[in-house]
C-alpha positions in Angstrom: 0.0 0.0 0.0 1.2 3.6 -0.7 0.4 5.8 1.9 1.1 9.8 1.5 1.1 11.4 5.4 0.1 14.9 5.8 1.1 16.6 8.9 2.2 20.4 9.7 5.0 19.5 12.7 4.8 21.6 15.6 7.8 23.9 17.0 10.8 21.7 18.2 10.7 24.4 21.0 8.5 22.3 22.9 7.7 18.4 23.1 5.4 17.2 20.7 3.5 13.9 21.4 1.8 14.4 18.3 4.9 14.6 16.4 6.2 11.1 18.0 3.2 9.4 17.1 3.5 10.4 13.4 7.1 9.3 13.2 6.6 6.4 14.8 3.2 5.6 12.7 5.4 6.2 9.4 8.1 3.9 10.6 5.8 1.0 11.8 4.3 0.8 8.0 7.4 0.7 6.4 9.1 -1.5 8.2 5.9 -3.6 7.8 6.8 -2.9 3.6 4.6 -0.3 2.8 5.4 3.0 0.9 4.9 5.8 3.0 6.1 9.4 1.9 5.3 12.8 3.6 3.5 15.7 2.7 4.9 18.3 5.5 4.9 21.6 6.4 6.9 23.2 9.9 5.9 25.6 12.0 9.4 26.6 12.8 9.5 27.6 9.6 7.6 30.7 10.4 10.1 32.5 12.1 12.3 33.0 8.8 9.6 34.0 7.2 9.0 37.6 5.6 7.0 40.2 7.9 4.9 39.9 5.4 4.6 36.0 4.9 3.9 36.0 8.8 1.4 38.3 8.5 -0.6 36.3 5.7 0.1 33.6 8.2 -3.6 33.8 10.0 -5.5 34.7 6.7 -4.5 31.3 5.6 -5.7 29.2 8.5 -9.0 28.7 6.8 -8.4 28.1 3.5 -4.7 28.0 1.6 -4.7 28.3 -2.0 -1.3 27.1 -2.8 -1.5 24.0 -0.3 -4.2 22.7 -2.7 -2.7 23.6 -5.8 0.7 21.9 -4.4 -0.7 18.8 -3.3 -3.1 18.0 -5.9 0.1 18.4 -8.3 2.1 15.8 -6.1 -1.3 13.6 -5.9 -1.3 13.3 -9.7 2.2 12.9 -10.0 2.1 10.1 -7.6 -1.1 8.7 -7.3 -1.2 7.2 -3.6 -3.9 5.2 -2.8 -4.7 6.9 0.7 -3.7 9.9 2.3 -3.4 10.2 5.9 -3.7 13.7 7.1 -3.0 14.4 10.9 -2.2 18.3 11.5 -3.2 21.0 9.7 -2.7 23.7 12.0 -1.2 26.7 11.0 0.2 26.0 7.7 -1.5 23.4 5.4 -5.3 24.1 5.8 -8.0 22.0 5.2 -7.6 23.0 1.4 -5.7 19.5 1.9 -9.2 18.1 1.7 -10.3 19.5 -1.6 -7.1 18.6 -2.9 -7.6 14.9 -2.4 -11.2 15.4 -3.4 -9.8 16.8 -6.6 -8.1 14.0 -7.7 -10.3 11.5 -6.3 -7.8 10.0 -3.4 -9.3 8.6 -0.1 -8.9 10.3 3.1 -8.5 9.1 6.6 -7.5 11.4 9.5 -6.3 11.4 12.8 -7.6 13.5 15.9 -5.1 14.1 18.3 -7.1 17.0 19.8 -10.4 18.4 19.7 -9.6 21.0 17.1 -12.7 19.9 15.1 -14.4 22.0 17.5 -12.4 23.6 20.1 -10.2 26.6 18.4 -7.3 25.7 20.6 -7.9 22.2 20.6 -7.5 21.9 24.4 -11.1 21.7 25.7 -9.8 23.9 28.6 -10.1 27.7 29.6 -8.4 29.1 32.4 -6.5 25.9 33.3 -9.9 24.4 33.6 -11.7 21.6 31.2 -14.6 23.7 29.0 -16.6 22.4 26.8 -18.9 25.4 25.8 -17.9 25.1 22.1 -18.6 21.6 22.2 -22.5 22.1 23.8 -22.8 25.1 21.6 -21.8 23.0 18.8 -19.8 26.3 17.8 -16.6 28.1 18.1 -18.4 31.6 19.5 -17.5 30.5 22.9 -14.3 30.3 22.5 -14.3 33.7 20.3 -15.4 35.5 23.0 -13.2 34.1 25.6 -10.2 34.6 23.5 -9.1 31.0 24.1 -6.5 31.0 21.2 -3.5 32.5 23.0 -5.5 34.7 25.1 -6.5 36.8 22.1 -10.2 37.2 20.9 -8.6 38.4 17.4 -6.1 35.2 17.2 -9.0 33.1 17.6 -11.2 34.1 14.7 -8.8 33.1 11.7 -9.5 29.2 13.8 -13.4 30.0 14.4 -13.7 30.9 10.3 -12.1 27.6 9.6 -14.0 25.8 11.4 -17.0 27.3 10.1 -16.3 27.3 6.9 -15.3 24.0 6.8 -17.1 21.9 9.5 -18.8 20.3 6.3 -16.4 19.4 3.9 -14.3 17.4 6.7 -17.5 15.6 7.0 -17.9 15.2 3.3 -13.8 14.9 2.8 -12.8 12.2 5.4 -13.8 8.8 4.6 -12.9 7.7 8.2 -11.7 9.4 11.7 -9.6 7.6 13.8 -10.0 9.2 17.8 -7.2 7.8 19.6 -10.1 7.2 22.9 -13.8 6.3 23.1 -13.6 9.6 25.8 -12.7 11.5 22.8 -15.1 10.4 20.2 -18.2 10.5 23.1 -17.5 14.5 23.1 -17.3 14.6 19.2 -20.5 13.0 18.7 -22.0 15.6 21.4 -20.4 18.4 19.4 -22.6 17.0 16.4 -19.8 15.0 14.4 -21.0 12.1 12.5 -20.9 9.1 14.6 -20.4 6.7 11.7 -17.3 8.5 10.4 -15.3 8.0 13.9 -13.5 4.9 15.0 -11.7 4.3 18.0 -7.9 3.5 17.2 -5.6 4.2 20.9 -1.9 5.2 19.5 0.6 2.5 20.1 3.8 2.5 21.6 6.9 1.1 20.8 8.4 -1.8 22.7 11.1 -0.4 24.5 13.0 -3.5 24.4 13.5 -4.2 28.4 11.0 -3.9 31.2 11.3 -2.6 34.8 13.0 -6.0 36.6 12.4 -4.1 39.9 10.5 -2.2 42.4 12.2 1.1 40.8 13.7 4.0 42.6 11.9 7.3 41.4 8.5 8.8 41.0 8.9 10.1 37.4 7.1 13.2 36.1 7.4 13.2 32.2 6.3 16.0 30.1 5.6 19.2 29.0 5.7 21.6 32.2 2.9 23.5 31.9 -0.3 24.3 34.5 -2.3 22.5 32.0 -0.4 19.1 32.5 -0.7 19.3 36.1 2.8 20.3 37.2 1.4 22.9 40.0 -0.8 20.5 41.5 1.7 17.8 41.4 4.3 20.0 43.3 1.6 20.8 45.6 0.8 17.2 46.6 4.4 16.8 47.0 5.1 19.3 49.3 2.5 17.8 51.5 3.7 14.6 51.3 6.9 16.2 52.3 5.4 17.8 55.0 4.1 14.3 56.1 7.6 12.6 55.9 7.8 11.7 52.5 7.4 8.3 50.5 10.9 7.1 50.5 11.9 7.9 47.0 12.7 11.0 44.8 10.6 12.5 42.5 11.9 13.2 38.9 10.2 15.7 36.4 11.7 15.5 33.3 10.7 18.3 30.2 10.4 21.8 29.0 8.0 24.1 29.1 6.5 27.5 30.5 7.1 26.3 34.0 10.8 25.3 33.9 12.2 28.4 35.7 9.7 27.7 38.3 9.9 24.2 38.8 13.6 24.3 39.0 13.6 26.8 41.7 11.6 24.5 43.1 13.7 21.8 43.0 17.0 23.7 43.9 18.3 22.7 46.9 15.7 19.4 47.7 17.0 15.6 48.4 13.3 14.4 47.6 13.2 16.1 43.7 15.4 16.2 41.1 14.4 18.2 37.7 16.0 16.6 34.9 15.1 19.0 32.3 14.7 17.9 28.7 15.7 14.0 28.4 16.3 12.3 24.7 14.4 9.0 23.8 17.2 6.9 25.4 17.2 8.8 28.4 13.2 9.2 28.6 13.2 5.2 28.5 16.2 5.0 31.0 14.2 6.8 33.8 10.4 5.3 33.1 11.9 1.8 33.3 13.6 3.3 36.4 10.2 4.4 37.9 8.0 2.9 40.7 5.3 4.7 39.1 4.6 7.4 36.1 2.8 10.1 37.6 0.4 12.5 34.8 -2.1 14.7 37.0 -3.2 16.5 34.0 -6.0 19.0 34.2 -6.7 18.9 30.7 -9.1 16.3 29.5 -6.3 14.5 28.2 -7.2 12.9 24.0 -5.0 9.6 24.7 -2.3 9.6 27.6 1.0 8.5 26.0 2.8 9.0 28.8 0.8 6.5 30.7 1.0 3.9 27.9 4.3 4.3 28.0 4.8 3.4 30.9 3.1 0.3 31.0 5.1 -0.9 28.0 8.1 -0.5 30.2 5.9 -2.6 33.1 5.5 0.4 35.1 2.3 1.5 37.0 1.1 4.7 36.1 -0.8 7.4 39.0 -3.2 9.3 36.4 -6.2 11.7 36.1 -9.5 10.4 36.5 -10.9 11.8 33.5 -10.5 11.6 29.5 -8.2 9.2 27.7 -6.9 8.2 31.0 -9.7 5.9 32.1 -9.2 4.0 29.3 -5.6 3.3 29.7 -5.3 3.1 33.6 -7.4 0.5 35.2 -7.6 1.5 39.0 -6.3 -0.7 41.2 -4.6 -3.0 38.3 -2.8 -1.3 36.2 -2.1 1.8 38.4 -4.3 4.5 40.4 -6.2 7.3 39.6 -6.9 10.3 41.6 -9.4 13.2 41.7 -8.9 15.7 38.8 -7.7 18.8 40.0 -7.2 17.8 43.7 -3.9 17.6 45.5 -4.9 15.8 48.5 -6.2 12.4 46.2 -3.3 12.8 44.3 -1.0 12.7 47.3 -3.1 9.6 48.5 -2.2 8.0 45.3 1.1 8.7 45.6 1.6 7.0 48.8 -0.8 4.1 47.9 1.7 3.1 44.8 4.9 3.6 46.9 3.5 1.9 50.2 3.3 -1.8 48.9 6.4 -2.5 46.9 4.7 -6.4 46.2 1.3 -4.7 44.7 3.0 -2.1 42.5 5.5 -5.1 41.2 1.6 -6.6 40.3 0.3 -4.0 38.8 3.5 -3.1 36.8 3.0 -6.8 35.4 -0.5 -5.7 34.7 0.7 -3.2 32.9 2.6 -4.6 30.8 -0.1 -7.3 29.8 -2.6 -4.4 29.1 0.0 -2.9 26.6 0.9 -5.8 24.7 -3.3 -6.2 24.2 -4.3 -2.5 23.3 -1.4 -0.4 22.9 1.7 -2.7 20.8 3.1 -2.1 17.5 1.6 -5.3 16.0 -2.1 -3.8 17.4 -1.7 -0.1 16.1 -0.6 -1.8 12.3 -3.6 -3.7 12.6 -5.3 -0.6 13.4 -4.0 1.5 10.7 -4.6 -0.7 7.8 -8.1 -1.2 8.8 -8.3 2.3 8.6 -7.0 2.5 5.5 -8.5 -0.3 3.9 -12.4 0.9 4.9 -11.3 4.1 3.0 -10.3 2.5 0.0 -13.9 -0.1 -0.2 -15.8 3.5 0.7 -17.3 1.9 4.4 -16.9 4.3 6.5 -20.7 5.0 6.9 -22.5 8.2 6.2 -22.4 11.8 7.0 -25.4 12.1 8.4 -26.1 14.2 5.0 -23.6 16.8 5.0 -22.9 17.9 1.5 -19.9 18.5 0.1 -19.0 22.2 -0.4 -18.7 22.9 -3.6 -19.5 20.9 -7.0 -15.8 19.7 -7.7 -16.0 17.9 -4.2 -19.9 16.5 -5.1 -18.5 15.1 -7.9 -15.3 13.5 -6.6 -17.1 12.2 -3.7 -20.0 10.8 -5.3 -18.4 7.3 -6.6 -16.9 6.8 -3.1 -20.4 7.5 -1.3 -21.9 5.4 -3.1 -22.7 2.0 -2.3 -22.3 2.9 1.6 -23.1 0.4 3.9 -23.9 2.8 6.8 -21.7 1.1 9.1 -19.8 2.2 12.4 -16.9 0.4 13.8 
């Protein structure tokens, strides 16, 4: 199979989870012998731009004209037989759509966020989960609130896309794969077609040696932000402190708008050590190393990677109760999960996983039982070529009779609609 991959990359500034997955979703299908070749653009890329370039930045959020031009060309040229488009955010546009439409190649596409109808993609305001948009079916909430960046005016070149093209995803995408069931629940509420969204969870690689035993850190690993829980973490810790500790060090390991703060914080402590930005050796080094991965996030996390990742490593993870973490965690088998949002459950988790090193070596064999089931290489190929392959025979079930958005697209999509079963996996 010949699979084109569309993603803009986010800013090497910061961690990108999405980024991994994409990388690690090219390499898995062709090392499994499929052609797979890349339709990018970089959002680092922006800074070298002209003053003017970066100004037309924003007015082409909704719609770019070259993008579809470019990669209807290359489509032609080529000919894959499905394109995979993940991120599209600021650079590419869903212009990418109407360029597949043009030539008549299937689309399936990944949501690693709730972009589709939250302008930031977050599902948060103020460090708090919202889903006005999503019960509004609209991005006017988040308009008003200025939830892009603070800024009521950087928000509207996202809340014109997604008007403007709420539609022709609809009509465009021949299957969505949500990386949770928590995910695809709010996307249905938001009024996306339930019969175009599949449930696929990201996979993790096999990190090639497993925790052997009971591990010697707590391991934070992530971006360091209020939004992936970092304040409440150091809060819970500094009452677990208070109470005389749990007998082993916490790690956090990242970068982010935190990092002066956290390392203050850490200056000067036996019981935490901030590790700053760690490689992909290193990252695997100190989960394997972990009596437990702890992710407090606040956010109403898509997935949980880092949680996933630790259980390939046969590591317990402490977690949010909410979003894709439910699905990954089980409570009590394959880790704990506390209280969103409050410090006092998460320092009772804490201790919990630390207090019986003979349970967390269980659960940490859990763990790694529940990865090899939902969350291996072999289970996310599987995944991904049934994806690909309900694109190609046109299955993906109907649109609850959204039309396409113009008559190029009608005709383009016609042949493909047609036939439908009106199935949902």
């Amino acid at each position: 199979m010949y699979v084109l991959v569309v993603h803009n990359r986010y800013s090497s500034a910061q961690p990108s989870g999405e980024n991994r997955v994409v990388d690690e979703e090219v390499r898995l299908l062709r090392a499994a012998g499929h052609r797979v070749e890349l339709f990018e653009r970089r959002s680092d890329d922006i800074s070298a731009m002209s003053l003017l370039s970066k100004v037309a930045v924003p007015l082409r959020v909704p719609w770019n004209l070259a993008v579809r031009a470019e990669l209807a060309a290359r489509l032609r040229s080529d000919r894959p037989d499905v394109v995979h488009v993940h991120n599209l955010f600021p650079l590419l546009s869903p212009a990418v759509l109407a360029a597949c439409a043009d030539v008549g190649v299937p689309v399936v596409a990944t949501l690693h966020n709730y972009h589709q109808i939250c302008p930031p993609g977050t599902l948060q305001r103020d460090n708090r989960p919202c889903t006005e948009c999503v019960v509004a079916r609209s991005p006017l909430p988040a308009v008003r609130h200025g939830c892009y960046r603070g800024s009521r005016l950087a928000t509207v070149p996202l809340a014109v896309g997604h008007a403007l093209n709420r539609r022709r995803w609809w009509s465009g995408v021949e299957r969505f794969f949500c990386i949770s069931a928590a995910q695809r629940d709010i996307l249905v509420r938001s009024g996306m077609p339930p019969g175009l969204l599949s449930v696929k969870h990201n996979f993790v690689p096999d990190p090639g040696a497993c925790r052997t035993d009971g591990g010697e850190h707590l391991l934070f690993l992530g971006r360091l932000a209020e939004s992936k829980g970092v304040r409440l973490l150091m809060t819970a810790w500094d009452a677990l402190a208070a109470d005389g500790g749990v007998g082993v060090p916490l790690v956090l390991a990242g970068a982010g708008p935190l990092e002066s703060e956290v390392a203050a914080w850490a200056a000067g402590r036996d019981d935490v050590r901030y590790a700053g930005l760690l490689d992909a050796d290193r990252c695997r080094e100190a989960v394997r190393r972990s009596v437990a991965v702890v992710a407090p996030s606040m956010a109403l996390e898509t997935f949980g990677l880092v949680a996933a990742e630790a259980m390939a490593a046969g590591v317990p993870a402490v977690a949010a109760g909410h979003g894709g973490f439910v699905e990954i965690v089980e409570e009590g088998v394959t880790g704990l999960l506390h209280t969103p949002g409050d410090p006092l459950s998460l320092a009772s988790c804490i201790r919990r996983i630390t207090a019986d090193p003979a349970r967390n070596r269980e659960m940490g064999l859990a763990a790694r039982l529940r990865y090899e089931k939902g969350f291996s290489p072999a289970v996310g190929l599987d995944g991904l070529l049934e994806g690909y392959r309900t694109a190609l025979a046109g299955r993906s079930g109907g649109a609850n009779g959204a039309p396409p958005m113009g008559k190029k697209d009608a005709g383009s999509r016609r042949d493909s609609r047609a036939g439908r079963d009106g199935g949902s996996r």
